[in-house]
ZATOR-718307 format. One record per residue (C-alpha): residue in three letters; residue number from 1; x, y, z. Coordinates in nm, 3 decimals. Each point is the difference from the previous one (the first is absolute). Layout:
BEGIN
R    aa     i      east     north        up
R   ALA   NUM         X         Y         Z
...
***
This chain:
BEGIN
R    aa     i      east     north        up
R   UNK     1     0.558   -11.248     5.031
R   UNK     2    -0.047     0.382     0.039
R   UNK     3     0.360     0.092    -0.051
R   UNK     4    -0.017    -0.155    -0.360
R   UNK     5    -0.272     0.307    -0.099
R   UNK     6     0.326     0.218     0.114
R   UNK     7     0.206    -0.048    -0.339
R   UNK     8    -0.340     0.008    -0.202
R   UNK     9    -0.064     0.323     0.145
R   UNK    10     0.338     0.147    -0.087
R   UNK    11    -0.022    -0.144    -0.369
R   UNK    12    -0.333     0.185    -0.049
R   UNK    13     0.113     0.332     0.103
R   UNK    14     0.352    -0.032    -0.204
R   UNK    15    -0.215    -0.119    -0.340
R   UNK    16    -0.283     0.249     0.097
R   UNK    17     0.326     0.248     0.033
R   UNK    18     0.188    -0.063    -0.302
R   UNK    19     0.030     0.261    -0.312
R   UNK    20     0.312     0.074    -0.201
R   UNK    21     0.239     0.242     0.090
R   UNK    22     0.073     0.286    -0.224
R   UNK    23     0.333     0.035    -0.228
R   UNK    24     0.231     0.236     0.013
R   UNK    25    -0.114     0.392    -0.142
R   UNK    26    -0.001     0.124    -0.339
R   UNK    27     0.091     0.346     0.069
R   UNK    28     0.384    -0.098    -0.039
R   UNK    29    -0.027    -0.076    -0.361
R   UNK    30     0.175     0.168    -0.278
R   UNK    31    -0.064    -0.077    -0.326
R   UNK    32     0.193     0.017    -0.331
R   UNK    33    -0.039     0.268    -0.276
R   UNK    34    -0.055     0.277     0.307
R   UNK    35    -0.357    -0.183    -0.009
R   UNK    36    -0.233     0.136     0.295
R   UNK    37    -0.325    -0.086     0.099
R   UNK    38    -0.232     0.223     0.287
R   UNK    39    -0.104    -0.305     0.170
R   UNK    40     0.091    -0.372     0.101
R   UNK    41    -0.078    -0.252     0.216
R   UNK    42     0.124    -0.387     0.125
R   UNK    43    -0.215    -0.261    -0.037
R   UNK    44    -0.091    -0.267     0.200
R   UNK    45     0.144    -0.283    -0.143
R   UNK    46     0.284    -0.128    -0.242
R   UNK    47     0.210     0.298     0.130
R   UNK    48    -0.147     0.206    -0.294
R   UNK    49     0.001     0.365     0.042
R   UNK    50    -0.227     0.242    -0.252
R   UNK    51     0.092     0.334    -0.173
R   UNK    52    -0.236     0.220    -0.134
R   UNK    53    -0.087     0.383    -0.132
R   UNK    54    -0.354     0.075    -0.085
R   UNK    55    -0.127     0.256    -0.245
R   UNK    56    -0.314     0.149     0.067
R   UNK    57     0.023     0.209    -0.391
R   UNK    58    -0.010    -0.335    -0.221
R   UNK    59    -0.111    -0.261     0.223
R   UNK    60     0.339    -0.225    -0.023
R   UNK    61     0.251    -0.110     0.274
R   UNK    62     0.379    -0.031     0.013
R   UNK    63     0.098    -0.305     0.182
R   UNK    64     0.293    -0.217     0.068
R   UNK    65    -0.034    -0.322     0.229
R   UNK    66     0.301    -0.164     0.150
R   UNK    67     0.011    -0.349     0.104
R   UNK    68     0.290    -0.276     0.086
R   UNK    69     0.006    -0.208    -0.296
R   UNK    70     0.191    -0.372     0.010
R   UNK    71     0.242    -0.085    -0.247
R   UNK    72    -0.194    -0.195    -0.250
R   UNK    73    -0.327     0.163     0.091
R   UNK    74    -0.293     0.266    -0.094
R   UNK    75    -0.149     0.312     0.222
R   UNK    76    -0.327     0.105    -0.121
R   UNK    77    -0.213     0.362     0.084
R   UNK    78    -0.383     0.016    -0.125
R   UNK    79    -0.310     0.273     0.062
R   UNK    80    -0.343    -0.254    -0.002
R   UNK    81    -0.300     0.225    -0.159
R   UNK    82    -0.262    -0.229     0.113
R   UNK    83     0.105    -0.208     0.271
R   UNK    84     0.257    -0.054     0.266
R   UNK    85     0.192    -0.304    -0.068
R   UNK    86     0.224    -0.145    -0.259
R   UNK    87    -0.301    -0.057    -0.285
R   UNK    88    -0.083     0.329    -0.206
R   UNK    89     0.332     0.150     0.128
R   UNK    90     0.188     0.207    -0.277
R   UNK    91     0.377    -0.080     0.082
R   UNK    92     0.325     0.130    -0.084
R   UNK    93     0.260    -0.318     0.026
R   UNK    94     0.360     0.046     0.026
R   UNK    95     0.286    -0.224    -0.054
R   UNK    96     0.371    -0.078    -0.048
R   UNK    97     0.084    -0.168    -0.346
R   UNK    98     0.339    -0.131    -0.129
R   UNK    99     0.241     0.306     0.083
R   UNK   100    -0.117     0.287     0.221
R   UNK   101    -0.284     0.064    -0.266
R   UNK   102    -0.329     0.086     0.223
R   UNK   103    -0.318    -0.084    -0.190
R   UNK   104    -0.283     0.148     0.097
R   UNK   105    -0.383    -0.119    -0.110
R   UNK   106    -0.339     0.134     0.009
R   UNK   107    -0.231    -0.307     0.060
R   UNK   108    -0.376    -0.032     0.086
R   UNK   109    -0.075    -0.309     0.237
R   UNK   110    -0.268    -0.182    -0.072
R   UNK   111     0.089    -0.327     0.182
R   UNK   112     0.203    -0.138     0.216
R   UNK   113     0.260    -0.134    -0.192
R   UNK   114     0.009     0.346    -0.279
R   UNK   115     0.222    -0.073    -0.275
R   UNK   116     0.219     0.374     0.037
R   UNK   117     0.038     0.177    -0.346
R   UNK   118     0.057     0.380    -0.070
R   UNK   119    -0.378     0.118    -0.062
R   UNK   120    -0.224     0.271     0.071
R   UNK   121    -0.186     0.021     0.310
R   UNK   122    -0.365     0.181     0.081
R   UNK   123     0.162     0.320     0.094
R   UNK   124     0.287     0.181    -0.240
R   UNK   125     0.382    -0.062     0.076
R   UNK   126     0.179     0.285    -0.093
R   UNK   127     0.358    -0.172     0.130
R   UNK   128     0.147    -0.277     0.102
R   UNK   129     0.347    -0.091     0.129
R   UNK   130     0.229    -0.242     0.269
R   UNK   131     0.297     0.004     0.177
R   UNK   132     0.172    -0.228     0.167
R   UNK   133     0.279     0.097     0.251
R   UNK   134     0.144    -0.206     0.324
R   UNK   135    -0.270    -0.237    -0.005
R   UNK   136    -0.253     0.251    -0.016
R   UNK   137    -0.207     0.047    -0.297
R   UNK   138    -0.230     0.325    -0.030
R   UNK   139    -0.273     0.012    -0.287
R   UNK   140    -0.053     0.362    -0.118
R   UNK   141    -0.304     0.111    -0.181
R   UNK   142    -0.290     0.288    -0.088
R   UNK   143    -0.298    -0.058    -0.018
R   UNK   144    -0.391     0.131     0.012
R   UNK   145    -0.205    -0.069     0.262
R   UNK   146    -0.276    -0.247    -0.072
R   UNK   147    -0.358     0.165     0.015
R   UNK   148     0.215     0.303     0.123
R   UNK   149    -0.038    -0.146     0.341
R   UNK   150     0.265     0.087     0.269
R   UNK   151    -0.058    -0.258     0.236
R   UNK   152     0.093    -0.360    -0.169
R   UNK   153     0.055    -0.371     0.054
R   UNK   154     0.325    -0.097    -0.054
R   UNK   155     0.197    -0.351    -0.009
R   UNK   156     0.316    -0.074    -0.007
R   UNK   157     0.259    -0.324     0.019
R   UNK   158     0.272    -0.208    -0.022
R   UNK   159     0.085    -0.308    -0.206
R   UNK   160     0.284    -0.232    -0.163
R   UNK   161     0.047    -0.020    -0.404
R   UNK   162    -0.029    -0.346    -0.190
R   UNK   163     0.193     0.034    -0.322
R   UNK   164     0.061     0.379     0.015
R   UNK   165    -0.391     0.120     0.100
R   UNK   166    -0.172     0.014     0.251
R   UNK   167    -0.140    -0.338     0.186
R   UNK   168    -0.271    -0.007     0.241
R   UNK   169     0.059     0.172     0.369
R   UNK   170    -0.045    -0.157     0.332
R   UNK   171    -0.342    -0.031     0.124
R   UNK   172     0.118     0.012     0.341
R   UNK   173     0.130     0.262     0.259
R   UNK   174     0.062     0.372    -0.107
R   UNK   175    -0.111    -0.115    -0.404
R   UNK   176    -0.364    -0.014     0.072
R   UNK   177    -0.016     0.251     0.281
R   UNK   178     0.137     0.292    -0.225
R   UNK   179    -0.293     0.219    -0.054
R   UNK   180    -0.160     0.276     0.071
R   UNK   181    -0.120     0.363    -0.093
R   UNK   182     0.183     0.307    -0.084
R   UNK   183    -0.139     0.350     0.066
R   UNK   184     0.209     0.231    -0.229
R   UNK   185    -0.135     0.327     0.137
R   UNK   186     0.086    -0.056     0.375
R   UNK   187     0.327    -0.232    -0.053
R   UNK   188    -0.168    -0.272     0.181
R   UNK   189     0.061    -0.354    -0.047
R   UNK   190    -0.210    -0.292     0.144
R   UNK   191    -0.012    -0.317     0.023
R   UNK   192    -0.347    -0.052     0.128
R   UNK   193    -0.169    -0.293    -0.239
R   UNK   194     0.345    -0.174     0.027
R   UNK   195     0.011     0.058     0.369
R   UNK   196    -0.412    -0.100     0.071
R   UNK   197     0.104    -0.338    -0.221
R   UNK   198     0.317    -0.069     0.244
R   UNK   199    -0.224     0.035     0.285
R   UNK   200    -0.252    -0.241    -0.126
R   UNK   201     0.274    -0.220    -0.051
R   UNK   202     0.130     0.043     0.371
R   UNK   203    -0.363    -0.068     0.090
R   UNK   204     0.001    -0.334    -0.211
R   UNK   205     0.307    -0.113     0.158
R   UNK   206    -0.085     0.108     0.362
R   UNK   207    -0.332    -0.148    -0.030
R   UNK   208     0.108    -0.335    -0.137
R   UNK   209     0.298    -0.026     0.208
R   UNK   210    -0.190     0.040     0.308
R   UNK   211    -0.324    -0.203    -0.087
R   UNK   212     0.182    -0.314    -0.194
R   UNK   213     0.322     0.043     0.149
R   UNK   214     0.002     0.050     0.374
R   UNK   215    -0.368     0.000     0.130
R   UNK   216    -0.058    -0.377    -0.221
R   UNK   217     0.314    -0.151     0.137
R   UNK   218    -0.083     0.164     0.408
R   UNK   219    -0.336    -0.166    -0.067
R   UNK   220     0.133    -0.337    -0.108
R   UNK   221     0.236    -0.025     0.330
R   UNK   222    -0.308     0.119     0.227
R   UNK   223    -0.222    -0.336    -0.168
R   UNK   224     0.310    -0.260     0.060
R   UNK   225     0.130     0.159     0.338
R   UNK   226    -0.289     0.126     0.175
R   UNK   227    -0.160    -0.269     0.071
R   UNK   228     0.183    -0.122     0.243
R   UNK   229     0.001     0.312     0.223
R   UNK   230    -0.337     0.160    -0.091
R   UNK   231    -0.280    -0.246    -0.117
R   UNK   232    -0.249     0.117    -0.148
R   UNK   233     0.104     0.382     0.031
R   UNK   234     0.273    -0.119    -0.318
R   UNK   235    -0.268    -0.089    -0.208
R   UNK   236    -0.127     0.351    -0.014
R   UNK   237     0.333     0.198     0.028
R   UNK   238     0.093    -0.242    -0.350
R   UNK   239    -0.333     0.098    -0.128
R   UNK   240     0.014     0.369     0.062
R   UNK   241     0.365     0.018    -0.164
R   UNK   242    -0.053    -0.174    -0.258
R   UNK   243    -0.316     0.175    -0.101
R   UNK   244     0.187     0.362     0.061
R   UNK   245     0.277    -0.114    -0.253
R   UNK   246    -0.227    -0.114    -0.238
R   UNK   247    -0.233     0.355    -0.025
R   UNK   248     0.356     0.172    -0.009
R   UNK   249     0.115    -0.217    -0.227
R   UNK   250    -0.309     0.040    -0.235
R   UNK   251     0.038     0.348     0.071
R   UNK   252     0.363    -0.045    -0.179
R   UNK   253    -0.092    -0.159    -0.255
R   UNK   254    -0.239     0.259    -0.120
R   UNK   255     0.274     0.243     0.005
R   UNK   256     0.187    -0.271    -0.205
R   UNK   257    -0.285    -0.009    -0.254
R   UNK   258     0.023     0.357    -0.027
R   UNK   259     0.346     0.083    -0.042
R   UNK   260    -0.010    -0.324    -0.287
R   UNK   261    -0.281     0.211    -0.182
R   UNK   262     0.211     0.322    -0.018
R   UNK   263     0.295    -0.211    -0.114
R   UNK   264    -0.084    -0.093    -0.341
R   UNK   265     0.266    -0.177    -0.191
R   UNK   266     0.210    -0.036     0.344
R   UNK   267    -0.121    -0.362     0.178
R   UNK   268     0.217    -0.200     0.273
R   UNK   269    -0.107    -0.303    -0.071
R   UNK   270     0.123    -0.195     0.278
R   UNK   271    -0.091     0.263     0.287
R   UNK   272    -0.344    -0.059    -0.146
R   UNK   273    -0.067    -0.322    -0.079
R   UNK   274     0.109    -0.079     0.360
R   UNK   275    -0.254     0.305     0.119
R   UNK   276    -0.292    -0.131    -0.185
R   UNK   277     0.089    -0.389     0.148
R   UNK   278     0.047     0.171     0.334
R   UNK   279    -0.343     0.153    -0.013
R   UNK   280    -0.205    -0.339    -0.135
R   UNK   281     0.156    -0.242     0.286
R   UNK   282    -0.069     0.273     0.236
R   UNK   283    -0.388     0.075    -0.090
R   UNK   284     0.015    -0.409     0.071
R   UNK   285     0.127     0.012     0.321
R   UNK   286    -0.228     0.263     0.117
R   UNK   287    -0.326    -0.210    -0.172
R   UNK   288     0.103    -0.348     0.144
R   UNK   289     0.005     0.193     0.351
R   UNK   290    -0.361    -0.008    -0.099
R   UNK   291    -0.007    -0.357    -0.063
R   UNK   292     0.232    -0.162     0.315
R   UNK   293    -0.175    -0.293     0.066
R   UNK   294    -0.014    -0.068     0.386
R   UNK   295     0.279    -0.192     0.208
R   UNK   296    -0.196    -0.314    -0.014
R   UNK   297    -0.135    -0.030    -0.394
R   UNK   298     0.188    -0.224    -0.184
R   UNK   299     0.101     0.264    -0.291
R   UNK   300     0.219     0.212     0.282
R   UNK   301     0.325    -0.232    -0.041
R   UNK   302    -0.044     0.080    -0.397
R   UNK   303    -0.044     0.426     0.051
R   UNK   304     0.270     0.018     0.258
R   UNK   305     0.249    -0.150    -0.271
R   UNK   306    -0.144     0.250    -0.242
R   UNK   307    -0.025     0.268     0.226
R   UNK   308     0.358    -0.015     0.125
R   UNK   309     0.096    -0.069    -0.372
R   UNK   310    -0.093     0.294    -0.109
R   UNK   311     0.039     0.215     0.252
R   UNK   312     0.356    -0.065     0.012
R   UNK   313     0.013     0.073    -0.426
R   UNK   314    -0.156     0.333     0.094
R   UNK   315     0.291     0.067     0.196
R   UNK   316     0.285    -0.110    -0.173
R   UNK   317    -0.130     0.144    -0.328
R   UNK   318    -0.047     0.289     0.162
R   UNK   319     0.392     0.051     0.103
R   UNK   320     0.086    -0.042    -0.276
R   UNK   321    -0.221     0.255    -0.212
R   UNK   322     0.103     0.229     0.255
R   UNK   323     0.347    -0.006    -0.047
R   UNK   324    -0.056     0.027    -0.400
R   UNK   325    -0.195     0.404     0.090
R   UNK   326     0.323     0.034     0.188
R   UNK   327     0.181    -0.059    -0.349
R   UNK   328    -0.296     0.209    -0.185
R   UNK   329    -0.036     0.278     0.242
R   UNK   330     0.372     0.009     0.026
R   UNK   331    -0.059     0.205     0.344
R   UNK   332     0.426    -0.022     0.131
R   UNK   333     0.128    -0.301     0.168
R   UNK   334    -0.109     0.103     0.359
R   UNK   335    -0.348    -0.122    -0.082
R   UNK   336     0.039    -0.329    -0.088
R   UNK   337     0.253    -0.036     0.257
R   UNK   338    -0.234     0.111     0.229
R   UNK   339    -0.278    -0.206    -0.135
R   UNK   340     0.263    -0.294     0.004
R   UNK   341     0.054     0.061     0.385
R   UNK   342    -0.371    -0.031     0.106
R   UNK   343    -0.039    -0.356    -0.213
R   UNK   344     0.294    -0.120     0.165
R   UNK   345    -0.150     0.186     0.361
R   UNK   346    -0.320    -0.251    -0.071
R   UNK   347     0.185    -0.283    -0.111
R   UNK   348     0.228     0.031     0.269
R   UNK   349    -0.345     0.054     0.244
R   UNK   350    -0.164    -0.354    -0.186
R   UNK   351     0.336    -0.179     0.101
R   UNK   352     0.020     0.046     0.328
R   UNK   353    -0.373    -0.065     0.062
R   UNK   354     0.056    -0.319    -0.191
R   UNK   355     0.192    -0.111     0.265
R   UNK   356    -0.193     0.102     0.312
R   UNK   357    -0.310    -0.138    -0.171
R   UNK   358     0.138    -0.347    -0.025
R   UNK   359     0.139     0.035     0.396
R   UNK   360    -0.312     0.082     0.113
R   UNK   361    -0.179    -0.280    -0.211
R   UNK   362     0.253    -0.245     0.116
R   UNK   363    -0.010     0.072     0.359
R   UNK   364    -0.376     0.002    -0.027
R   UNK   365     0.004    -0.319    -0.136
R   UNK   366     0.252    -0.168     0.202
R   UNK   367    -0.244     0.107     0.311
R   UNK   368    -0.270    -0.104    -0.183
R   UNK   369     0.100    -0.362    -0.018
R   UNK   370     0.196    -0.030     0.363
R   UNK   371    -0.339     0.112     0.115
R   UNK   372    -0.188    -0.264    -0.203
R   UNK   373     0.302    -0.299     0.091
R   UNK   374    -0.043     0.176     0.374
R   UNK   375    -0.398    -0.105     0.003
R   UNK   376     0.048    -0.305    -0.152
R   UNK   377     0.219    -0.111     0.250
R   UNK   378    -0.170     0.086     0.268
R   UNK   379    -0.311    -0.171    -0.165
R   UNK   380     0.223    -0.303    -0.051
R   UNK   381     0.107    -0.030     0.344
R   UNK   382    -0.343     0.068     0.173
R   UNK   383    -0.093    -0.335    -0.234
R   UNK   384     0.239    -0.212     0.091
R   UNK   385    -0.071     0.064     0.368
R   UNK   386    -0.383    -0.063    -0.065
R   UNK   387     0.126    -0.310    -0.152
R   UNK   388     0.161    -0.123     0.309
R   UNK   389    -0.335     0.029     0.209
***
């Protein structure tokens, strides 16, 4: 049973491990118009790459962002004033309409579904423009600083157009992971609220993958298999798994809770619907371990079927709820794969002690009863020979 904490190992240490890799550099762009700007930098995600050339005499900036845009689609840039995210963002949007026409619009978000019209924003626009060129569309603009601050939040994105504007993005992968702050003095771009989100999604997904998905199932085979090799040490092996997954579990499910309340307007209503079932028939488990009547009350036929019941819900649910943070997370194919490997490891594990289970019952009972015919042979025969005196 040991060697199946060997692939749960390795998948904590590759989702513990796992941040995006970097695009390629912006220093290799030239720019139309003999446009030049002192500074740049790639960002994170959505292969977008950031121009920029700050003036310290007025307060404004001269920026251009770049981004791969799709053929029916929309690339967006925005400074936030008073937060981080996509709400309270002041964006410039930029898209292709009929011809080679770039539009370009100024658009406060408010929501997250903002209707995008030309308008003012909090801080003065002093131009705007797009181009569009080999797939590539780069928004130009000038612009003052809000509060005359020169380290800001910015936001930007990616999206498909419904009827020639802009339709909502993706709210998974790269579209809600591009954030982060800009510090127009130094040329430094991070990525840090973005990045201290991913990694409390990681922790989500490692902590529910190893609670509900591994340690529940390694508990389940210890209760059915156990007992034929280690009575009554099973009973407390099942116990202590099942109580680790569950206070990691919980633990996950905080960190669920959490990332839902920073996520306004984004919900995944499956992944947690399934989380919050997943929690209920799990805090009942753990409280009718409280109440497990004793091998001979009469009630102990009825809470095995319940027990077993829902322990074996727990499980199943919990499969698949894992496999829909896979599609959520998004974190590359190796880590479902990987994830897929261990189920099948376990399943593979329950099989095969299926079988010797029912060998060693069999062959138990088959000595059981040649012993008992054995006796009352003997018994017989002693009888019939008192009989005879």
């Amino acid at each position: 049973m040991a060697t199946s904490f060997i692939p749960l190992l390795l998948l904590t240490l590759l989702l513990a491990g796992f941040s995006p890799s970097l695009a390629q550099t912006c220093l290799s762009d030239t720019f139309s118009g003999n446009r030049f700007y002192s500074n740049c930098n790639t960002l994170l995600y959505l292969g977008a790459k950031v121009h920029w050339t700050y003036h310290p005499s007025n307060a404004t900036i001269d920026v251009a962002y770049r981004a791969p845009i799709s053929s029916n689609g929309w690339v967006a840039w925005a400074l936030n004033p008073t937060g981080s995210g996509m709400i309270g963002a002041q964006a410039l949007f930029a898209f292709s309409g009929s011809g080679s026409a770039v539009s370009v619009y100024a658009t406060a978000i408010s929501s997250y579904t903002p209707d995008v019209k030309d308008g003012n924003l909090s801080f003065k626009v002093y131009s705007k423009s797009g181009e569009l060129s080999n797939g590539v569309m780069t928004i130009f603009a000038t612009l003052a600083l809000p509060q005359n601050r020169t380290t800001v939040n910015q936001v930007w994105q990616a999206g498909p157009l419904s009827n020639g504007v802009p339709a909502q993005h993706s709210t998974t992968g790269d579209n809600i992971k591009s954030s982060g702050s800009i510090d127009l003095l130094s040329g430094s771009v991070s990525g840090d609220t973005s990045n201290s989100r991913q990694r409390r999604k990681n922790t989500h997904g490692v902590l529910n993958a190893v609670s509900w998905g591994i340690l529940m199932p390694v508990g389940a085979i210890m209760a059915r298999y156990m007992k034929v090799f280690a009575d009554p040490a099973w009973f407390y092996l099942h116990v202590a798994c099942q109580l680790s997954a569950y206070i990691i579990g919980v633990a996950g499910w905080g960190t669920g809770l959490k990332l839902g309340s920073e996520s306004s307007g984004i919900t995944y209503h499956g992944h947690r619907n399934i989380g919050i079932a997943l929690f209920c028939l799990a805090t009942l488990q753990i409280f009718a371990l409280l109440l497990r009547p004793k091998k001979d009350n009469k009630y102990r036929f009825y809470w095995n079927i319940y027990h077993h019941s829902v322990g074996y819900c727990v499980i199943v649910l919990s499969v698949i709820n894992i496999f829909k943070g896979f599609d959520i997370l998004i974190p590359g194919d190796g880590w479902k794969t990987a994830y897929i490997i261990i189920i099948a490891t376990l399943g593979g594990i329950a099989l095969i002690l299926e079988v010797v289970t029912w060998i060693i019952v069999l062959k138990r009972k088959d000595r059981e009863e040649k012993s008992h015919h054995g006796t009352n042979g003997f018994n017989g025969y002693e009888a019939r020979q008192q009989s005879r005196v």
